[in-house]
C-alpha positions as CSV (number, residue, x, y, z in Angstrom):
1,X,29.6,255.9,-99.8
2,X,27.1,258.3,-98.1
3,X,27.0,261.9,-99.2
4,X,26.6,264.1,-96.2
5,X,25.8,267.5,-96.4
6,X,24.9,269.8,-99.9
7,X,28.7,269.9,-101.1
8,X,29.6,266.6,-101.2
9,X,26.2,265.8,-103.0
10,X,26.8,268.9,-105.5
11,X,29.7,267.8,-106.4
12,X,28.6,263.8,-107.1
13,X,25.9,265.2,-109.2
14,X,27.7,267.6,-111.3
15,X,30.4,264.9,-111.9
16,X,27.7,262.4,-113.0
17,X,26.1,265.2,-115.2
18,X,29.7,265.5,-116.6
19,X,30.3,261.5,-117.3
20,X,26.9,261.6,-118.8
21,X,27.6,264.5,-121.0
22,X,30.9,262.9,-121.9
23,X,29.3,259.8,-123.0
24,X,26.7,261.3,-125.2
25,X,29.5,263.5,-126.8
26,X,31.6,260.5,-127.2
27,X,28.8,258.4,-128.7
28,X,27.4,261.0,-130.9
29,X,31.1,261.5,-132.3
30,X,32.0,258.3,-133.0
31,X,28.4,256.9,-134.5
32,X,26.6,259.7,-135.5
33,X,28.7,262.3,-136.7
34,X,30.8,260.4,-139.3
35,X,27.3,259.2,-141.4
36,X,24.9,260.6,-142.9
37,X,22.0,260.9,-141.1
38,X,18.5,262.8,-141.4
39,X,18.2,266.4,-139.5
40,X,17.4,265.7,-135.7
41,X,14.7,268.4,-134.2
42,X,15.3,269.9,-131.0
43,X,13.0,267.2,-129.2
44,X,15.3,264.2,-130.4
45,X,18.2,265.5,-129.1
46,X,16.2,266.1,-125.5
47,X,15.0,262.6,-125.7
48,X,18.3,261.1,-126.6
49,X,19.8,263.0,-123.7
50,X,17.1,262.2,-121.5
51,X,18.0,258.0,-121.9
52,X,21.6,258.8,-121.8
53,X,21.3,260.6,-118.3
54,X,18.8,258.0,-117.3
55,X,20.6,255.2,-118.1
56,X,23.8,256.3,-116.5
57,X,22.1,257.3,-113.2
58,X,21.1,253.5,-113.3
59,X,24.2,252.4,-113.4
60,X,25.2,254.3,-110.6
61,X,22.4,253.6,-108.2
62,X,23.3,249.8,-109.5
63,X,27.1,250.6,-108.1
64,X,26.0,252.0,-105.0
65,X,24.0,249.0,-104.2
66,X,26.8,246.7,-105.3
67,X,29.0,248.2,-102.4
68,X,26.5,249.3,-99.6
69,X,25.7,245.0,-100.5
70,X,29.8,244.4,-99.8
71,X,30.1,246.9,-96.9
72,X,26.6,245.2,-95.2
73,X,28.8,241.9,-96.0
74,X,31.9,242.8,-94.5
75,X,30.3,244.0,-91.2
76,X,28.1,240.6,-91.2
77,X,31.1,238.9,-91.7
78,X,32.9,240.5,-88.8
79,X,29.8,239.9,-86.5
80,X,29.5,236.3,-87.2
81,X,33.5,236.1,-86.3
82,X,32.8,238.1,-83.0
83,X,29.4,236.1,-82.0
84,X,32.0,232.9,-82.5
85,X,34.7,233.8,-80.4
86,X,31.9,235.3,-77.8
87,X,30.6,231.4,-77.6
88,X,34.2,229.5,-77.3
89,X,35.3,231.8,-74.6
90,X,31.3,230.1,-72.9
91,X,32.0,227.1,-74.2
92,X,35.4,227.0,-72.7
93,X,34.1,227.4,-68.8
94,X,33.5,230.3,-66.4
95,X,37.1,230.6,-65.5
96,X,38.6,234.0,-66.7
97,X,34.8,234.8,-68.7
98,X,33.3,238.7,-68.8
99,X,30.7,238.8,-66.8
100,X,29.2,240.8,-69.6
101,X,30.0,238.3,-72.4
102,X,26.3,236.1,-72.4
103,X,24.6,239.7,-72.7
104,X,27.7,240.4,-75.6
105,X,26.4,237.0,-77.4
106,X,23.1,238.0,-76.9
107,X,22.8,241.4,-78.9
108,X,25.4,240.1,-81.4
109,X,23.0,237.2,-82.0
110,X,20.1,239.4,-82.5
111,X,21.9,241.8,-84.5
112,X,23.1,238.8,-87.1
113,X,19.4,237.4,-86.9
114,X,17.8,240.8,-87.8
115,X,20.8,241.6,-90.7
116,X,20.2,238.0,-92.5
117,X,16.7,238.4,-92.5
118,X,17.4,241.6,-94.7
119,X,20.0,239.0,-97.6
120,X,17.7,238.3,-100.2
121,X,19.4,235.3,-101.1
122,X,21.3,233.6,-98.2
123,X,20.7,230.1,-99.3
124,X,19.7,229.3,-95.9
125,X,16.2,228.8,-94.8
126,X,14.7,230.1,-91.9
127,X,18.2,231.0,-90.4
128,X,17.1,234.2,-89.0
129,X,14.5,232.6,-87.3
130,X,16.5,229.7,-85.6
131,X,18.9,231.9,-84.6
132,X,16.5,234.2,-82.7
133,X,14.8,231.5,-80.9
134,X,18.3,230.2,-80.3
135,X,18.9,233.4,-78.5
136,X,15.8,233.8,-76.8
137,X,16.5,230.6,-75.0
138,X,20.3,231.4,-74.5
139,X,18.8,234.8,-73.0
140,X,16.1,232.6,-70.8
141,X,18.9,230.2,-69.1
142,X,19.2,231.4,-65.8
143,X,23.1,229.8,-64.8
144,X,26.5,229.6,-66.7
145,X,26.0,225.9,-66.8
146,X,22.9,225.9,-68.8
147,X,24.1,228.5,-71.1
148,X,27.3,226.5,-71.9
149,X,25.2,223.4,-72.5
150,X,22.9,225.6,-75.2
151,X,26.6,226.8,-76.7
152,X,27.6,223.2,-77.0
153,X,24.2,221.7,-78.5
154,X,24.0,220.6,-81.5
155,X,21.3,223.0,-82.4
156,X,24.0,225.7,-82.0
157,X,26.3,223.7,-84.4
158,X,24.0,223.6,-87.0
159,X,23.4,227.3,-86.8
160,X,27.4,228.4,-87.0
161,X,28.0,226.2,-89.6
162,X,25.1,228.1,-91.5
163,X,26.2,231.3,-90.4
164,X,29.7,230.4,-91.9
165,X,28.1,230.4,-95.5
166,X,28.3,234.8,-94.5
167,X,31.6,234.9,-93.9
């Protein structure tokens, strides 16, 4: 949905100065044009264009929130799937575990923690926050035994099945 470079953004402009145009056109055709209707100055006609261009450039930026909102989803979604699967393979013992897979957890945790506190309306208090302190302490556990005990707490429960309300 980004525009990079001066193309790409020329182009998105001139079609939304198009759809804008086309609406007016549209409007003024099929309400204005058919009545009768006192003499419009040059400054009416500015103003009325003005709104119309306005309101559709609203509605865009409106539509380009509505999906950057279901792309930041999707990739939330995904994380929370990957930070699960990270935590069965510790749950499950050592045996066969990536040596790299605690740090793994670790900067998946944070990166969940730091997009939720971003949702305006997650329905889930202080989620963020228990998940970072979850982390912090995951991080501070020195041996795979104390790790896999933090994994199977109940604490750690709590916070997947709150996480699951993302997904």
């Amino acid at each position: 949905m980004g525009l990079r470079g001066l193309k790409p953004r020329i182009i998105s402009f001139s079609l939304y100065l198009l759809l804008g145009s086309t609406v007016i056109l549209a409007g003024y055709l099929m309400f204005v044009a058919p009545h009768p209707h006192p003499d419009f100055s040059l400054p009416d006609l500015l103003l009325g264009v003005s709104y119309s261009l306005i309101y559709a450039e609203l509605a865009a930026i409106g539509l380009v929130a509505t999906v950057q909102s279901e792309r930041r989803g999707n990739q939330l979604s995904e994380e929370i799937k990957k930070f699960r699967i990270l935590a069965k393979e510790i749950e499950n013992g050592p045996e066969g575990i990536d040596e790299n897979t605690p740090e793994n957890l670790v900067q998946l945790g944070r990166s969940i923690a730091d997009s939720i506190s971003d949702e305006p309306a997650s329905g889930v208090e202080d989620l963020d926050e228990r998940l970072t302190i979850w982390v912090n302490e995951f991080e501070e556990e020195v041996d795979f035994i104390g790790r896999e005990q933090k994994v199977k707490s109940e604490e750690f429960s709590d916070i997947t099945d709150d996480l699951y309300t993302f997904v």
